[in-house]
VEXMI-600632 format. One record per residue: x, y, z of N, C-alpha, C in turn; residue number from 0. Coordinates in steps of 0.05 Angstrom, whole numbers, always signed. Layout:
<nodes>
NODE     n.x     n.y     n.z    ca.x    ca.y    ca.z     c.x     c.y     c.z  resi
NODE       X       Y       Z       X       Y       Z       X       Y       Z   NUM
...
</nodes>
This chain:
<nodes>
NODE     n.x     n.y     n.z    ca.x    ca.y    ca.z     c.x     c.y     c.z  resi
NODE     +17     -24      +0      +0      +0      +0     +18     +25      +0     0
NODE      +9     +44      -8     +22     +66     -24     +28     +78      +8     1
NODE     +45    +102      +6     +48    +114     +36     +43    +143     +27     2
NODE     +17    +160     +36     +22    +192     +32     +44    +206     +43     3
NODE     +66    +220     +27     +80    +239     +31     +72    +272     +40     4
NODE     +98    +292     +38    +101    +312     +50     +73    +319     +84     5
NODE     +85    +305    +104     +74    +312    +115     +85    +334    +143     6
NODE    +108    +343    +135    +112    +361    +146    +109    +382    +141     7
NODE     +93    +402    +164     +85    +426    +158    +112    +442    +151     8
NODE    +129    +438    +161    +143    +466    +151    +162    +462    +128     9
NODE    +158    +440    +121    +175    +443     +95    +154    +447     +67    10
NODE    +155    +458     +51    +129    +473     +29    +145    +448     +12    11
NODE    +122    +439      -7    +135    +424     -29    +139    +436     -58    12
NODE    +163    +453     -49    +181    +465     -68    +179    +442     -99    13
NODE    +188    +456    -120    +205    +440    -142    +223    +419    -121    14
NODE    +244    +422    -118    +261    +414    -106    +251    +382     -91    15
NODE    +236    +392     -73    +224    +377     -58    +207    +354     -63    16
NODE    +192    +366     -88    +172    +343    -106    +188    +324    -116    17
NODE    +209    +333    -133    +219    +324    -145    +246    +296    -139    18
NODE    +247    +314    -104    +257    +284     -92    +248    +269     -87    19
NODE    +225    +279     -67    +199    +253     -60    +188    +229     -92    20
NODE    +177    +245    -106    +166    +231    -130    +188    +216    -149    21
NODE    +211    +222    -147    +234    +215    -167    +225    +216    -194    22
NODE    +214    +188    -208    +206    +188    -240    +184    +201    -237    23
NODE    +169    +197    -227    +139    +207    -229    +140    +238    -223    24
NODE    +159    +251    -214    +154    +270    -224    +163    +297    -249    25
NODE    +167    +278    -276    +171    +291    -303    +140    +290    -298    26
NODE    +120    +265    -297     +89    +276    -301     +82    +293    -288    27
NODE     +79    +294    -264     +72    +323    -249     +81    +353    -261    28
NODE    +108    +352    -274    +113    +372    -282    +102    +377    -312    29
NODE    +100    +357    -333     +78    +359    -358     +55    +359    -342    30
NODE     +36    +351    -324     +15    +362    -319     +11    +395    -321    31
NODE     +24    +397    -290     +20    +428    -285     +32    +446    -315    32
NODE     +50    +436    -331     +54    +454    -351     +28    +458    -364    33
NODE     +20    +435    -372      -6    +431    -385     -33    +448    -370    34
NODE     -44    +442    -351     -63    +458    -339     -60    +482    -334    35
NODE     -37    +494    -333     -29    +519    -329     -33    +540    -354    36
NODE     -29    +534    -374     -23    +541    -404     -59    +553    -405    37
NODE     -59    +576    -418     -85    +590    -432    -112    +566    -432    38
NODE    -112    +542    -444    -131    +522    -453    -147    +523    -427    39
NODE    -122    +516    -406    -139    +499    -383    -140    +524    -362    40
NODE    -115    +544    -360    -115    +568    -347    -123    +566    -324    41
NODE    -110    +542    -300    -118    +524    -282     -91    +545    -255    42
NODE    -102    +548    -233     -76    +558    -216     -71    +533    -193    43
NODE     -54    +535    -183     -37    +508    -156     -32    +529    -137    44
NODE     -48    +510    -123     -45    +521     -86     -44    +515     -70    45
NODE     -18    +502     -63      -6    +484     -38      -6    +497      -7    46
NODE     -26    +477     +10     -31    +485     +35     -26    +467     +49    47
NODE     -20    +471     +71      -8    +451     +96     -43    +438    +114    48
NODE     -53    +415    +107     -77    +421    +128     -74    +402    +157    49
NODE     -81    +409    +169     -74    +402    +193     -91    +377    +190    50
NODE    -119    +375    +191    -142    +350    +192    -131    +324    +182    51
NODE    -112    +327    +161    -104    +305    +146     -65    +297    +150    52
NODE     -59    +316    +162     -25    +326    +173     -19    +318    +149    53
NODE     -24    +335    +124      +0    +332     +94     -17    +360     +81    54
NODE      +8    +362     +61      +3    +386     +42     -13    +368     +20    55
NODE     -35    +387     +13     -49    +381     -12     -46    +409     -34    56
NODE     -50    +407     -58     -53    +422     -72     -87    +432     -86    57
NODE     -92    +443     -80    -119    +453     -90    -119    +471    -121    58
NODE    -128    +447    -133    -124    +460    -178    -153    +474    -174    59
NODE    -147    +502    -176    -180    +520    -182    -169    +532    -215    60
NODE    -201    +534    -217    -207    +556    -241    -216    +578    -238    61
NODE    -200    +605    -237    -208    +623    -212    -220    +612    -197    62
NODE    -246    +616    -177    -257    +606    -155    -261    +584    -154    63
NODE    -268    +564    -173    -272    +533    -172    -257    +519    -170    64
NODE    -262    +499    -153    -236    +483    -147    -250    +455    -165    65
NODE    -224    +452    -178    -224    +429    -199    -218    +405    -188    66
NODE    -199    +401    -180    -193    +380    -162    -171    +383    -141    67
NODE    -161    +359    -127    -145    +355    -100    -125    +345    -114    68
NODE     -96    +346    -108     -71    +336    -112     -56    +326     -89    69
NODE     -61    +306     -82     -35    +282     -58      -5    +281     -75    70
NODE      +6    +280     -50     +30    +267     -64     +34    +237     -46    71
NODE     +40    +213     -59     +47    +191     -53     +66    +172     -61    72
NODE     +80    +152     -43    +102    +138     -56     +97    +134     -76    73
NODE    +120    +133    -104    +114    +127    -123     +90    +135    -147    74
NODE     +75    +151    -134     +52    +168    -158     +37    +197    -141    75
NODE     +23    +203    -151      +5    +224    -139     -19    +220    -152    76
NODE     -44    +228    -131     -64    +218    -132     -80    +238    -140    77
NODE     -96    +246    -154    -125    +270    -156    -146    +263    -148    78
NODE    -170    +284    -138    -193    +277    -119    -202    +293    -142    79
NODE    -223    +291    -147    -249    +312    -163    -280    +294    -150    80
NODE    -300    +320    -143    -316    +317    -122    -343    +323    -153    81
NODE    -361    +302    -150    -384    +301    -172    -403    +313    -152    82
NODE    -429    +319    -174    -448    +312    -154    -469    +287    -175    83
NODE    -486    +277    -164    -508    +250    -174    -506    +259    -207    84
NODE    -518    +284    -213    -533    +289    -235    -519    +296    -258    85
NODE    -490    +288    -245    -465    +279    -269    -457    +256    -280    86
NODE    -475    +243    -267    -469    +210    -269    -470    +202    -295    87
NODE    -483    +215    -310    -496    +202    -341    -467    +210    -351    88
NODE    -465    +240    -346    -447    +251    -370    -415    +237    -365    89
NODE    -404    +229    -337    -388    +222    -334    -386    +191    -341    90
NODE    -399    +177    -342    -412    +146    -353    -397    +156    -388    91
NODE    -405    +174    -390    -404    +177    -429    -380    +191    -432    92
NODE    -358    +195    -418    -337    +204    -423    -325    +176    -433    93
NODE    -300    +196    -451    -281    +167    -462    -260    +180    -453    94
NODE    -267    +158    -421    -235    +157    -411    -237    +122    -400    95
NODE    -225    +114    -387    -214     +88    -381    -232     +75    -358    96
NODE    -251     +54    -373    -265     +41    -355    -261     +35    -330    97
NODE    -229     +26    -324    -231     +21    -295    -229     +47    -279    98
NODE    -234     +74    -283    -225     +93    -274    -257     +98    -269    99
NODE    -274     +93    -286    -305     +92    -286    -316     +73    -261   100
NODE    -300     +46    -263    -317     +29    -244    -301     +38    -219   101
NODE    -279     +48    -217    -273     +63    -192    -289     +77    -176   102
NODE    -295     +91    -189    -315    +119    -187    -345    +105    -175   103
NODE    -355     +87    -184    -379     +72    -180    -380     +65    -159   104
NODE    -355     +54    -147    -348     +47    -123    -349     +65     -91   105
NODE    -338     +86    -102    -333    +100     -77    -348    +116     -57   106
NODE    -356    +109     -37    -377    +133     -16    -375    +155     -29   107
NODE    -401    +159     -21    -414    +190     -16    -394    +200      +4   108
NODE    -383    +228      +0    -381    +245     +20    -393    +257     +16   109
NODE    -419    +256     +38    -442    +280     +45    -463    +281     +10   110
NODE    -468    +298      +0    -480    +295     -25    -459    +302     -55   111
NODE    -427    +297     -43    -406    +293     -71    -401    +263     -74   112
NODE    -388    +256     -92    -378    +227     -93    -358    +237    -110   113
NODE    -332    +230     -96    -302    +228     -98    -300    +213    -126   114
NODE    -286    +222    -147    -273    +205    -160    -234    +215    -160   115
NODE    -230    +191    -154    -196    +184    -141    -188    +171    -167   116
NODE    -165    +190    -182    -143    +178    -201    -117    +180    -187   117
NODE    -107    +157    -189     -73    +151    -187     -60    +152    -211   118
NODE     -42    +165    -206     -22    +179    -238      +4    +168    -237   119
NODE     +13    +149    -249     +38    +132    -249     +56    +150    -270   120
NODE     +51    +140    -286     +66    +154    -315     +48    +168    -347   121
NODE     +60    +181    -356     +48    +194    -378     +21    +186    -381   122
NODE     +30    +167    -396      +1    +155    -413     -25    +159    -394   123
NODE     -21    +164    -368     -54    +168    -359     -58    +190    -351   124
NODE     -44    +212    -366     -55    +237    -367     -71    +248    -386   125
NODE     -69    +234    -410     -98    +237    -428    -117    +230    -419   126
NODE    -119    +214    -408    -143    +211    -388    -151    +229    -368   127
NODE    -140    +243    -356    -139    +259    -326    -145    +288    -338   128
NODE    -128    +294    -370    -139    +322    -376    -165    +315    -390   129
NODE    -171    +294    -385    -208    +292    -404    -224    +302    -372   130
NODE    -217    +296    -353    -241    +294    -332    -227    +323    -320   131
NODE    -214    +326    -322    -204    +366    -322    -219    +381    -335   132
NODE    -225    +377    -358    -235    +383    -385    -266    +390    -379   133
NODE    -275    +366    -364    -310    +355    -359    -315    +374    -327   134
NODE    -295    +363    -317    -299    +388    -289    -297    +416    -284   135
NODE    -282    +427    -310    -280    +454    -315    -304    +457    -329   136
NODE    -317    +447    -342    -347    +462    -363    -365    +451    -341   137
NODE    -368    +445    -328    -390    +439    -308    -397    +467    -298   138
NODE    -426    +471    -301    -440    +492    -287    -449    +488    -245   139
</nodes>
């Protein structure tokens, strides 16, 4: 089982810092954030220390909306994006990667969101991750 990193408050997870913890995995993190950052997705990163969970998360907004959650963990980093029910259809009809679908099927309610949790190993499953970026940014 994976182990969540940076959980010390006082160290910020610099470049530097990511880049030790994550080793390979983090060239993706850094084509991510290039990618979301850029005009298309025009996405900002905002690394906070929270106490409730003792680790830094990153919060991806679109000005005020928060798109999703960013973990950092041995060997990958994980994203949270929070649905609500009456997305179910449209997220069912995305073409992204079935088991990332029956994931999603799976997981509790928090309160009236349901969590969908991607693990990001290497490249190739970031075409996937900027489709549900993509679907969570045009959401009204």
């Amino acid at each position: 089982m994976e182990t969540q990193l940076l959980r010390e408050p006082e160290i910020f997870p610099s470049k530097e810092v990511l880049k030790d913890v994550l080793c390979k995995v983090y060239d993706v993190l850094e084509t991510l954030e290039t990618r979301i950052t850029q005009s298309d997705f025009a996405l900002t990163l905002d690394w906070h220390y929270y106490n409730d969970g003792k680790s830094w998360l990153c919060k991806v907004c679109y000005k005020k909306k928060t798109i999703f959650w960013l973990s950092v963990w041995e060997g990958c980093f994980k994203t949270t994006f929070f649905f609500l029910e009456r997305h179910l259809e449209a997220i069912a009809a995305l073409d992204i990667s079935e088991q990332i679908k029956e994931d999603f099927c799976l997981t509790k309610s928090v309160g009236k969101l349901l969590p969908m949790l991607i693990t990001i190993k290497k490249q190739e499953q970031l075409t996937d991750l900027l489709k549900v970026i993509a679907f969570k940014k045009g959401l009204k």
